[in-house]
Backbone bond lengths (Angstrom), bond angles and torsions (degrees), N, CA, C in turn:
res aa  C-N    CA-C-N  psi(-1)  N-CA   C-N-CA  omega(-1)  CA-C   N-CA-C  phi
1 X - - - 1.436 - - 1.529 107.92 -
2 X 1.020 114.42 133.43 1.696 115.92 -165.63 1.990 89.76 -111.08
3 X 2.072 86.64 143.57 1.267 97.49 -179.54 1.095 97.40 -113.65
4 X 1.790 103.90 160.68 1.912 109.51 -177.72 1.764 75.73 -132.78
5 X 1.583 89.61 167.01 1.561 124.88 162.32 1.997 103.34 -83.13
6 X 0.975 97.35 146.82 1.546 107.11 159.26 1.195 119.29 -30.97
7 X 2.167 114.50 -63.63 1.128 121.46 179.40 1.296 115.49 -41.42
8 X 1.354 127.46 -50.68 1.286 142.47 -140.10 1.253 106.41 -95.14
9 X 1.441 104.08 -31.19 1.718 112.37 -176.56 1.563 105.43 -71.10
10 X 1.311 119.51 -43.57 1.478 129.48 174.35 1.227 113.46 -50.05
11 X 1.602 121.52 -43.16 1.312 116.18 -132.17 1.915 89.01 -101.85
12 X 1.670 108.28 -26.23 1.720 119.06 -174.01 1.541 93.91 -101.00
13 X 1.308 130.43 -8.71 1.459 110.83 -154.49 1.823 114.63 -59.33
14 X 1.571 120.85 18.57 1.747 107.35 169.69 1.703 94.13 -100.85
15 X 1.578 110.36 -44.54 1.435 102.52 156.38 1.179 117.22 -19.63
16 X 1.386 128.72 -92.16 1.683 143.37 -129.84 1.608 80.87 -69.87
17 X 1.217 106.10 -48.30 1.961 95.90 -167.35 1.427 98.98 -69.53
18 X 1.160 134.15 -50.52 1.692 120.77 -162.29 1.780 103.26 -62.32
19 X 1.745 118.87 -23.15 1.079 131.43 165.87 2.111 101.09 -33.89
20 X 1.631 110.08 -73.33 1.062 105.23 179.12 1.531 98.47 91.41
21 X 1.554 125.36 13.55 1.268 132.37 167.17 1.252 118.20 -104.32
22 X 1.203 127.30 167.33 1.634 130.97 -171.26 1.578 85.49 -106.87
23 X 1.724 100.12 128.11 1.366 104.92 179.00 1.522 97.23 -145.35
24 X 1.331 127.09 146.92 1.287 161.81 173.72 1.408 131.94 -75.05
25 X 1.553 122.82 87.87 1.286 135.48 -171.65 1.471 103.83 -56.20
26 X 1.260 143.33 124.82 1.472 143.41 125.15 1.229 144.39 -65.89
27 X 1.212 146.34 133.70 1.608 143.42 -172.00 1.707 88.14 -123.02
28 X 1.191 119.56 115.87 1.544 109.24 148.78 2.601 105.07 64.63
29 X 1.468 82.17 20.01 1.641 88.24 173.72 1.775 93.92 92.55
30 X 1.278 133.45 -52.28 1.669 133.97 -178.99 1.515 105.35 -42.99
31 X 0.830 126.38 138.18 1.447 136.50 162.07 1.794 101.33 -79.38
32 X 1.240 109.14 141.57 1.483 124.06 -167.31 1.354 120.48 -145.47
33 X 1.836 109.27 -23.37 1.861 109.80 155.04 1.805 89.70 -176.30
34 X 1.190 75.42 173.55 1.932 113.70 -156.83 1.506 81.06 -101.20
35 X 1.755 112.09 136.16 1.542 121.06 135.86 1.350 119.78 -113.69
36 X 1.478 103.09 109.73 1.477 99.95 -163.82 2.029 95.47 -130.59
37 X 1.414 87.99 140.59 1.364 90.73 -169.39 1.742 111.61 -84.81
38 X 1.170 108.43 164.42 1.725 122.82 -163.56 1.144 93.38 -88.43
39 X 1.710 114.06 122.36 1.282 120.26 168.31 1.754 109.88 -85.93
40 X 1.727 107.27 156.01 1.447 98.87 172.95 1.165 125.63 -77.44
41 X 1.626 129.13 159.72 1.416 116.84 -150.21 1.838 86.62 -92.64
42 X 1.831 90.44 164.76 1.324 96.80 -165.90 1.950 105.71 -79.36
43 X 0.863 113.65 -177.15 1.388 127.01 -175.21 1.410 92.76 -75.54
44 X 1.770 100.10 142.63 2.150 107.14 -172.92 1.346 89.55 -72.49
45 X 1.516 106.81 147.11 1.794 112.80 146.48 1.136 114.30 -72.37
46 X 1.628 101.19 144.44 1.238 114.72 167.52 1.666 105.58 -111.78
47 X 1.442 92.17 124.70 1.695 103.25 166.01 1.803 114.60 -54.95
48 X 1.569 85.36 125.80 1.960 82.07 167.10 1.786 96.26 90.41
49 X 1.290 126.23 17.08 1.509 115.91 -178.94 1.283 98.22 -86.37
50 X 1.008 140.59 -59.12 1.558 169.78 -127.52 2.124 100.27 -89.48
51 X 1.831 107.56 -18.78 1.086 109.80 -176.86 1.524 104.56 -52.15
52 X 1.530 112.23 137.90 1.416 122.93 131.95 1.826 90.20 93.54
53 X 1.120 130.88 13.93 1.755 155.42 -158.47 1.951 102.01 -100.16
54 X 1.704 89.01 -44.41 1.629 89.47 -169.37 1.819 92.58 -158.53
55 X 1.497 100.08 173.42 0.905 129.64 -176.44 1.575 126.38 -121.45
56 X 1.462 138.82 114.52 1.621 119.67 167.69 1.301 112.49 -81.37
57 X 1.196 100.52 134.17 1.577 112.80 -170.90 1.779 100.71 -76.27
58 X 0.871 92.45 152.10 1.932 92.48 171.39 1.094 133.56 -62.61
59 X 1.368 111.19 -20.92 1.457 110.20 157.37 1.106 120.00 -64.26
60 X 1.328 147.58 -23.39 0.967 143.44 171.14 1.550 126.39 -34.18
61 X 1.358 101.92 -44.76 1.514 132.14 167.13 1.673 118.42 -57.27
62 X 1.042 103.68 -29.92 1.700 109.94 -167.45 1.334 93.91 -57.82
63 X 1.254 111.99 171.86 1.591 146.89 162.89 1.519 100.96 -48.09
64 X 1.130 135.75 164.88 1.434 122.59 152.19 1.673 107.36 -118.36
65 X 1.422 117.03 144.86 1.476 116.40 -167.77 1.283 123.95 -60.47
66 X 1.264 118.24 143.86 1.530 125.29 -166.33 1.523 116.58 -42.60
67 X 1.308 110.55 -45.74 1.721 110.72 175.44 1.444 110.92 -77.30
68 X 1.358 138.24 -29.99 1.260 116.53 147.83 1.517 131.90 -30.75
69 X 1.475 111.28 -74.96 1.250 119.08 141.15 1.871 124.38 -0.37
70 X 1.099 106.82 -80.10 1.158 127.12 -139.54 1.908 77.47 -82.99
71 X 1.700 129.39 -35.19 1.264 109.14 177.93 1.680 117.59 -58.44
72 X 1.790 121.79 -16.71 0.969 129.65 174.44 1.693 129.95 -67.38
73 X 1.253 94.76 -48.23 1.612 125.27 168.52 1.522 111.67 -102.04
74 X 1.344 139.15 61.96 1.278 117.63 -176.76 1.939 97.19 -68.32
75 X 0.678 161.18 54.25 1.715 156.80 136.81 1.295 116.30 -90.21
């Protein structure tokens, strides 16, 4: 991840964006904000795609064993 100074960020900032890289504002060497470019949004879910893909096995259902358990609740 590449860092800029303030100056520098001002002076390239159509650069750094046409870059299309995540780059790192500095004040005085501190980092102070992120330019990070907008990814495109992912494709909508569709409910019900996933039908008929897989199966839960029946165990799934079981109890789960007491020391499992019991790492949750040790009391």
């Amino acid at each position: 991840m590449r860092q800029v100074n303030i100056h520098e960020a001002k002076t390239h900032l159509s650069k750094l964006i046409a870059d299309g890289k995540e780059v790192v504002i500095a004040r005085y060497g501190e980092p102070v904000a992120r330019l990070v470019p907008i990814r495109p949004p992912a494709d909508k879910r569709v409910p019900g795609s996933a039908r008929g893909k897989f199966t839960v096995p029946p165990e799934f259902f079981e109890p789960l064993p007491t020391e499992l358990l019991n790492a949750f609740d040790p009391e």
